[in-house]
C-alpha positions in Angstrom: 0.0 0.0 0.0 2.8 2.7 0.9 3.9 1.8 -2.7 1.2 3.9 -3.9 2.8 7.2 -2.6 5.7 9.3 -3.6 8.6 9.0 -0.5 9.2 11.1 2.1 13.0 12.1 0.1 11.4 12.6 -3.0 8.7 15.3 -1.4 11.3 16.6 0.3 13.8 16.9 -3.0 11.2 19.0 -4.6 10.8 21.0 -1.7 14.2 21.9 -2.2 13.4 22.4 -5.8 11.1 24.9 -5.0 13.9 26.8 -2.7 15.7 27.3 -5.7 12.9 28.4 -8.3 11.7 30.4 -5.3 15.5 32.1 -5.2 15.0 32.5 -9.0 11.7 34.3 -9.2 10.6 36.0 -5.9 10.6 39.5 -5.7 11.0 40.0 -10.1 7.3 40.4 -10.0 7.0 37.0 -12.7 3.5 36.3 -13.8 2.1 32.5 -14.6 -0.4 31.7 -16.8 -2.5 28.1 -16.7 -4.7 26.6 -19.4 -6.8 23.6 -19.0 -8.5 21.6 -21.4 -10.8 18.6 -20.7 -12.6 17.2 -17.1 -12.8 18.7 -13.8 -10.3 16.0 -13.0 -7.8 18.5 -14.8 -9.5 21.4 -13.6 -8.1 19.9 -9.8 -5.1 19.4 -11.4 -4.6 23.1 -12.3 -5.3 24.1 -9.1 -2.4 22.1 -7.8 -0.5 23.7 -10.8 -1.5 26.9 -9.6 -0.9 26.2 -5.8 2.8 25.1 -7.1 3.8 28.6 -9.1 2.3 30.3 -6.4 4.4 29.0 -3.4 7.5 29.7 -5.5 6.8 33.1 -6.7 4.8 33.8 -9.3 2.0 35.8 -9.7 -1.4 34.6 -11.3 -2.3 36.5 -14.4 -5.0 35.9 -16.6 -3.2 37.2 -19.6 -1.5 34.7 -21.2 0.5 37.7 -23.3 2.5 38.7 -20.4 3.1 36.0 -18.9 6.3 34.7 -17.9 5.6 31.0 -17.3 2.9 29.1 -19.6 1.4 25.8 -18.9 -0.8 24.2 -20.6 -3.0 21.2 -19.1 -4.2 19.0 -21.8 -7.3 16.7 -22.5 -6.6 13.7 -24.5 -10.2 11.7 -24.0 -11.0 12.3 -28.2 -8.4 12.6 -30.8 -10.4 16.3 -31.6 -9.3 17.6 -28.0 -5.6 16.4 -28.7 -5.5 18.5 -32.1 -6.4 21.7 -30.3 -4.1 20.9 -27.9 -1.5 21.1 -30.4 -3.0 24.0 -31.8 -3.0 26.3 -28.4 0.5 25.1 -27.6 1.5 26.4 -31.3 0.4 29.9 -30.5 2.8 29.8 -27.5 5.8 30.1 -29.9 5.0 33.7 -30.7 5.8 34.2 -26.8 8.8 32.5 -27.2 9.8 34.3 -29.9 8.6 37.9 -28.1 10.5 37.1 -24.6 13.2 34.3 -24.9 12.9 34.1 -21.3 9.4 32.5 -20.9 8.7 29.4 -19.9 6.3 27.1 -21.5 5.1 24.0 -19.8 3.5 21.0 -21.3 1.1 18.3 -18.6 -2.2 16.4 -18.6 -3.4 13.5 -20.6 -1.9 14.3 -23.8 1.8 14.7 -22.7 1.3 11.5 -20.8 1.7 9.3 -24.0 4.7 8.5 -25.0 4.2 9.2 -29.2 3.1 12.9 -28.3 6.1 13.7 -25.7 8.1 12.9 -28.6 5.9 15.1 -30.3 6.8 17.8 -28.2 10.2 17.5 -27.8 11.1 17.6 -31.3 8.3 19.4 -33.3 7.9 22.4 -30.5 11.1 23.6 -29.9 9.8 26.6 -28.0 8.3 23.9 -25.1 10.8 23.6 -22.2 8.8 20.6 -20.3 6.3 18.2 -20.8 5.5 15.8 -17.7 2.4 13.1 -17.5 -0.8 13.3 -15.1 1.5 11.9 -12.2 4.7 13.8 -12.2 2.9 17.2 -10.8 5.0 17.3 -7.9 8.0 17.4 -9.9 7.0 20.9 -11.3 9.7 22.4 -9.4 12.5 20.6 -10.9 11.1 21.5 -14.3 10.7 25.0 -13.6 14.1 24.8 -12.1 15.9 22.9 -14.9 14.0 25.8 -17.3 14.8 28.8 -15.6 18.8 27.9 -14.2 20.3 25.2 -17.2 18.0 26.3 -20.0 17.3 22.5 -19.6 14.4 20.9 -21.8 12.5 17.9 -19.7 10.2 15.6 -21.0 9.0 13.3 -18.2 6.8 10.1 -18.9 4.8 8.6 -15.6 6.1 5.9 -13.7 5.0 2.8 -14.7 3.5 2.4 -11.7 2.3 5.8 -11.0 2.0 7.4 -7.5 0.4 10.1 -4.8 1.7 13.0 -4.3 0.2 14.7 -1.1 0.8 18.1 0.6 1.0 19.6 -2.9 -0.5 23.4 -2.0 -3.4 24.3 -4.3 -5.2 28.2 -5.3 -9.0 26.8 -6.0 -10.8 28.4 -8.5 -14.0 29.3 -6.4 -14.7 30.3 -3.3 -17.2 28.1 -2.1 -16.9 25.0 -5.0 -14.2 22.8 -4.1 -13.2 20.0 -6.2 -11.3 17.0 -3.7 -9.3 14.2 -5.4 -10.1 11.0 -3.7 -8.2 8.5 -6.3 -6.4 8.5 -9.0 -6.2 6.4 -12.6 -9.1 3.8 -13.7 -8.9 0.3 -13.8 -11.8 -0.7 -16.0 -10.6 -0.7 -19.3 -14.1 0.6 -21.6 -13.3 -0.4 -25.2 -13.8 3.5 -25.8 -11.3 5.2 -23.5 -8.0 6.7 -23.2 -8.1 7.1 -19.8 -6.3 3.9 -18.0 -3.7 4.5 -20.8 -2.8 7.9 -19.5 -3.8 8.0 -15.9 -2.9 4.6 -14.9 -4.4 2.1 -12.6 -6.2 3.4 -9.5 -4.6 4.9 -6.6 -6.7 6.5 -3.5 -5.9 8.2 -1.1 -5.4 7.4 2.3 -9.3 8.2 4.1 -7.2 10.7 7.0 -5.8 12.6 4.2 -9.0 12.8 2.0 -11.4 14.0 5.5 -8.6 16.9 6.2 -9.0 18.3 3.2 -12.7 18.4 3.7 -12.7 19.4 7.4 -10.3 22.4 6.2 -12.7 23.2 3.8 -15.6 23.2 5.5 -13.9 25.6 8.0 -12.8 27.7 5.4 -16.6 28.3 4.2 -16.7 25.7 1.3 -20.8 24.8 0.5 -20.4 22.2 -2.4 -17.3 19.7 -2.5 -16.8 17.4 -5.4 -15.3 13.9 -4.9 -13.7 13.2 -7.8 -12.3 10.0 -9.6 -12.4 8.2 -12.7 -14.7 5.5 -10.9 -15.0 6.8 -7.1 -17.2 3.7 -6.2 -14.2 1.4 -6.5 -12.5 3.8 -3.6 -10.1 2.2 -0.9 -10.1 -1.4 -3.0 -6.1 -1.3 -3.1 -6.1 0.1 0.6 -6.0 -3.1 1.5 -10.1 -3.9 1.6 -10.6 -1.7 4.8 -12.1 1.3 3.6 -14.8 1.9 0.9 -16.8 4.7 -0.5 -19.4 4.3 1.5 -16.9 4.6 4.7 -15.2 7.9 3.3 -19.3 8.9 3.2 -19.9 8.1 6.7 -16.8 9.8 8.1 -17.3 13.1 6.2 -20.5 13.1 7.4 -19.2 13.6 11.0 -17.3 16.9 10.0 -19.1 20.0 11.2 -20.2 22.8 8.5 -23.3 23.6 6.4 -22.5 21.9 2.8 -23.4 19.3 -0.1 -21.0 16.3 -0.7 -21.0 15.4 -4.5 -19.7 12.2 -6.3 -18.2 12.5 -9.7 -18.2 10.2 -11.6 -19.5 6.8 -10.5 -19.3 3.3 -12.2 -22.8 1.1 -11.7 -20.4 -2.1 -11.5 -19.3 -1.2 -8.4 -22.6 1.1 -7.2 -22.9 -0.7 -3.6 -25.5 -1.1 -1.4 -23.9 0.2 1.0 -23.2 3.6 -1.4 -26.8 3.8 -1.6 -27.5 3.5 1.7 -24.9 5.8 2.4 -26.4 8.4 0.2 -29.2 9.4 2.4 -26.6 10.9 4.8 -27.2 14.3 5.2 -24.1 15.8 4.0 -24.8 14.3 0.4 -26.6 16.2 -2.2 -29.2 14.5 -3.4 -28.4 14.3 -7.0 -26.8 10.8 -8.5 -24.2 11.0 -11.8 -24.2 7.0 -12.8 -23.1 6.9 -16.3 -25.2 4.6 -18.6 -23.4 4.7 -22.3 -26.0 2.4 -23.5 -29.4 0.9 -23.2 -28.4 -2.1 -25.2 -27.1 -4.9 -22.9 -24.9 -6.3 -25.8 -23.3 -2.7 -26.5 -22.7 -2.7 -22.9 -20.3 -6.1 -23.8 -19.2 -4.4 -26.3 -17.9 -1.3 -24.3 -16.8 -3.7 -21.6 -18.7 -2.0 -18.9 -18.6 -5.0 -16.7 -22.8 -4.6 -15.9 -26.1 -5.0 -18.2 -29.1 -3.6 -18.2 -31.4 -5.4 -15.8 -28.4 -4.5 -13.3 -28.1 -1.2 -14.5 -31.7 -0.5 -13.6 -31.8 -2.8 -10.7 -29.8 0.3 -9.2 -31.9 2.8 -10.2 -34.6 1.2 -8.6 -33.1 0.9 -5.3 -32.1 4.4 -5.6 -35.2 5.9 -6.1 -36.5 3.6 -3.3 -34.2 4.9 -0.9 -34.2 8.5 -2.0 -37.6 9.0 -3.7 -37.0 13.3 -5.2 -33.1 12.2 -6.1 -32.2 14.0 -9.0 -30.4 11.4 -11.6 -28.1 12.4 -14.0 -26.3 10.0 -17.0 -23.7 10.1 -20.1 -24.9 8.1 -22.8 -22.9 7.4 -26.2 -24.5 7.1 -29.3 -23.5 5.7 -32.6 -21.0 2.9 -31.3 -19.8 0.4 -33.7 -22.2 -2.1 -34.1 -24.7 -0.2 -32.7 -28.1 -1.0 -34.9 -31.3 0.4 -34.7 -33.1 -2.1 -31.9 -30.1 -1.0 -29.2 -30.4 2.4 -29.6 -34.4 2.0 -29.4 -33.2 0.1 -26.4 -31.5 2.9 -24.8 -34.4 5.2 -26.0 -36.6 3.1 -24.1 -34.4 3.7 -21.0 -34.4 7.2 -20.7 -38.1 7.1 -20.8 -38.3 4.3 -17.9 -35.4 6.6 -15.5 -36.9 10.1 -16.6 -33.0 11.7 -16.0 -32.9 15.3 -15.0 -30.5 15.8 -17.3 -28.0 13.0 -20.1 -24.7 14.2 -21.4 -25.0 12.9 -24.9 -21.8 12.0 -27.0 -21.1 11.0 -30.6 -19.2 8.3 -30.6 -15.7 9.2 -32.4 -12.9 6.6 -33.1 -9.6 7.3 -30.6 -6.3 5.9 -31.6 -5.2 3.9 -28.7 -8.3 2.1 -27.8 -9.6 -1.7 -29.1 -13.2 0.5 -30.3 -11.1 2.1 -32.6 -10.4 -0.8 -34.7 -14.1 -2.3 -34.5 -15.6 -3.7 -37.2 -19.1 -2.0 -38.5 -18.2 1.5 -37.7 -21.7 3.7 -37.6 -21.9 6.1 -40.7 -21.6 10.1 -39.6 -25.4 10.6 -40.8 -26.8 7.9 -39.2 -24.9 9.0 -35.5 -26.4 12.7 -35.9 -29.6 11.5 -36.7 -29.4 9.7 -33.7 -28.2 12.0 -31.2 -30.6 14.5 -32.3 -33.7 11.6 -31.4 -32.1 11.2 -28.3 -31.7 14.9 -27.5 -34.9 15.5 -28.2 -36.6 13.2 -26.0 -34.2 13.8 -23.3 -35.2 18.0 -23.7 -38.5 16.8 -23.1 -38.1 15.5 -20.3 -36.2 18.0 -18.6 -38.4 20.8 -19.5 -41.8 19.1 -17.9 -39.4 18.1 -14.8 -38.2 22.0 -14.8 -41.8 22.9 -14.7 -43.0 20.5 -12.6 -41.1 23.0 -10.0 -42.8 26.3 -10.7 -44.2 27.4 -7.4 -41.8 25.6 -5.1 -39.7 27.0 -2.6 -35.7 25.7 -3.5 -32.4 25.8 -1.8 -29.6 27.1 -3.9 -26.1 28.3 -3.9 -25.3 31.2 -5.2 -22.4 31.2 -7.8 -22.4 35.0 -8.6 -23.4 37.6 -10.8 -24.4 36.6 -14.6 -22.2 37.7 -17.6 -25.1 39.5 -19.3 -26.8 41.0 -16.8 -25.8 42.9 -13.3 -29.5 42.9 -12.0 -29.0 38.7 -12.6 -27.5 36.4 -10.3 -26.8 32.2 -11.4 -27.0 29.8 -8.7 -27.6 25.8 -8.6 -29.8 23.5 -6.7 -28.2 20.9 -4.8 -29.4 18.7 -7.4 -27.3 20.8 -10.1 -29.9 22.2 -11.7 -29.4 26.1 -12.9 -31.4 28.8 -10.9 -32.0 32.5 -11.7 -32.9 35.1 -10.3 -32.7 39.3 -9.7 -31.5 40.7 -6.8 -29.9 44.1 -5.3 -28.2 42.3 -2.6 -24.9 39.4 -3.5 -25.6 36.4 -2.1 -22.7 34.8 -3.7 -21.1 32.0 -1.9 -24.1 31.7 0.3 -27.3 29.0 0.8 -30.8 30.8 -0.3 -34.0 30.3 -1.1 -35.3 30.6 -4.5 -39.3 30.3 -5.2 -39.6 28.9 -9.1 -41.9 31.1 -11.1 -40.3 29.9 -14.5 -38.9 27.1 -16.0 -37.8 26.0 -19.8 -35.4 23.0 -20.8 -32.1 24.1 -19.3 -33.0 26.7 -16.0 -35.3 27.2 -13.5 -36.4 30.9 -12.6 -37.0 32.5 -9.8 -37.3 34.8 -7.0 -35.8 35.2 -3.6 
């Protein structure tokens, strides 16, 4: 198990790293610029990125023109997200070529394969580092090797990647947190990058994961993300003592006012003891469980390890136990082989659940996985048609759940002021859904009430 973490030495060699960047950059009034591309597993990252530049020095800018360091945190879940990757990277060299002296940084999903480190290192000349998904705590070094030597790095993982804790992190928000709980996926779908470029799974130790928590409960925090790949499989290589449902029940214990979300879970491993542990009341009522397909023989085909009488064997128990939960799903459309009686199939299973909302996908061919190289590929035409059918219904749906909740009373947090207009504020239901409303005062930050007096396909509106 202590296998899963980075030593004691090696923390402490980068501390030393940062000593020296630190020396380097403190007091020249350096800015750092961070881009990220892809989930809000790489939106955590960056805030560890961000925590990192800070403690050595820099300054947070949002202007990637003047910046002095540049790191860009990639996406590589479709070969589209790779490409503009490459293509924001490529703008970089004009900064290179401006100031010499800046620093451009390379990490996330798409540096973490081998084919496009190479990439980097020999077609971008301007890039000084490029490290995988688990090397963020050697930022220092890289920075270092950048700034003193004029060195260029390009790290791959470890094979067997590990946990890097105490890294210091600059959140985005105020009052959302995002809280890593494990790292890498184990589950192999026929469609995915991911266990390619993340690696196995790794979780964190239960003490460190409830810290982070308690400290942000303190600090004011309302909504807190767990996040993995698959966060029901949690504690498995800890040695079979702690689950997800355990993390649950120990998090529940910490005091402060706030909702406790999963993302993303995996119905192979959708316990019931997770259920049961739902009902706790430090857990928003809202469920993400991913479906990809109502088609029990697509689900072989994606290798999702569950079929469809399971599937909705766990929606049933969870609308037993939590009768109002909001449900949530991804669902992939237009997979090879797919024919017209399992897509009906998954038609007919968005009808039976009635989601509050599906994240739809087309399904597009990635280099790297066994779907890529499946027979009866599903023409373009028929995909869209498809995905607008499903769309459709799904739209339906939401908009007679939406105004199903005109004229009742709903708690919301309050996210802040809306781009268009000052009179507006955006907030979210504990359930995710988005909330509207005017108001002279800023509640941002804060738990309100919101009466719904409107409601279309994507909001609710209201009034305090």
């Amino acid at each position: 198990m202590l296998d899963n973490f980075v030593s004691v030495a090696e923390l402490e060699r980068q501390a030393s790293f940062c000593n020296k960047v630190r020396e380097l950059v403190l007091g020249k009034g350096m800015l750092a610029f961070v881009i990220t591309l892809g989930c809000q597993q790489n939106e955590a990252d960056s805030e560890r990125i961000r925590g990192i530049l800070t403690s050595v020095g820099y300054t947070l800018t949002d202007d990637e023109a003047i910046a002095d360091i540049i790191i860009v945190n990639t996406c590589a879940i479709r070969e589209h997200a790779e490409k503009r990757a490459l293509s924001i990277i490529g703008r970089y060299k004009h900064n290179k070529a401006r100031n010499p002296n800046t620093v451009i940084g390379v990490c996330g999903c798409m540096s973490a394969q081998e084919h496009r480190s190479e990439q980097l290192k020999h077609s971008y000349h301007y890039v000084d580092f490029a490290i995988g998904t688990a090397s963020l705590h050697r930022l220092p070094e890289l920075i270092y090797n950048a700034l003193n030597k004029g060195k260029r790095t390009f790290l791959l993982d470890e094979e067997k990647p590990q946990i890097a804790e105490g890294i210091p992190v600059v959140r985005e928000s105020g009052h959302r947190a995002w809280v890593s709980i494990m790292y890498g996926c184990n589950n192999f779908c026929t469609y995915c990058i991911v266990p390619y470029v993340r690696g196995r799974e790794r979780s964190r130790m239960p003490s460190d994961i409830i810290n982070e928590v308690r400290e942000l409960a303190r600090d004011g925090y309302r909504d807190i993300t767990l996040l993995g790949q698959n966060v029901n499989s949690y504690g498995k290589d800890l040695d079979g003592e702690y689950d997800i449902a355990y993390l649950l029940h120990e998090i529940s214990k910490i005091d402060g006012d706030f909702w406790i979300h999963l993302m993303t879970s995996h119905p192979k491993d959708a316990s019931d003891r997770l259920i049961e542990a739902l009902s706790l009341k430090c857990c928003a009522n809202h469920f993400h469980l991913p479906l990809q397909s109502g088609s029990s023989e697509m689900l072989r085909k994606m290798n999702r390890h569950y079929d469809i009488e399971k599937y909705l064997g766990i929606i049933d128990k969870l609308k037993k136990a939590s009768p109002d939960i909001a449900l949530t799903t991804d669902i992939i459309v237009g997979f090879p082989g797919e024919s017209d009686e399992d897509f009906e199939r998954t038609l007919e299973v968005v009808k039976r659940v009635e989601y509050d909302s599906v994240y739809t996908f087309i399904f597009s061919t990635r280099k790297g996985t066994p779907a890529y190289s499946m027979p009866n590929q599903i023409p373009d035409e028929i995909k869209k048609a498809r995905f607008e059918r499903l769309n459709d219904l799904q739209n339906d749906i939401s908009r007679r759940k939406n105004e199903a909740m005109i004229g009742k009373i709903v708690r919301v947090l309050v996210d802040g002021k809306s781009k268009n207009n000052e009179k507006i504020y955006t907030s979210r239901t504990e359930s995710n859904k988005i909330v509207h409303f005017e108001s002279q005062e800023d509640y941002t930050g804060k738990f309100i009430n919101i009466k719904i007096t409107r409601a279309d396909t994507f909001a609710l509106y209201g009034e305090i």
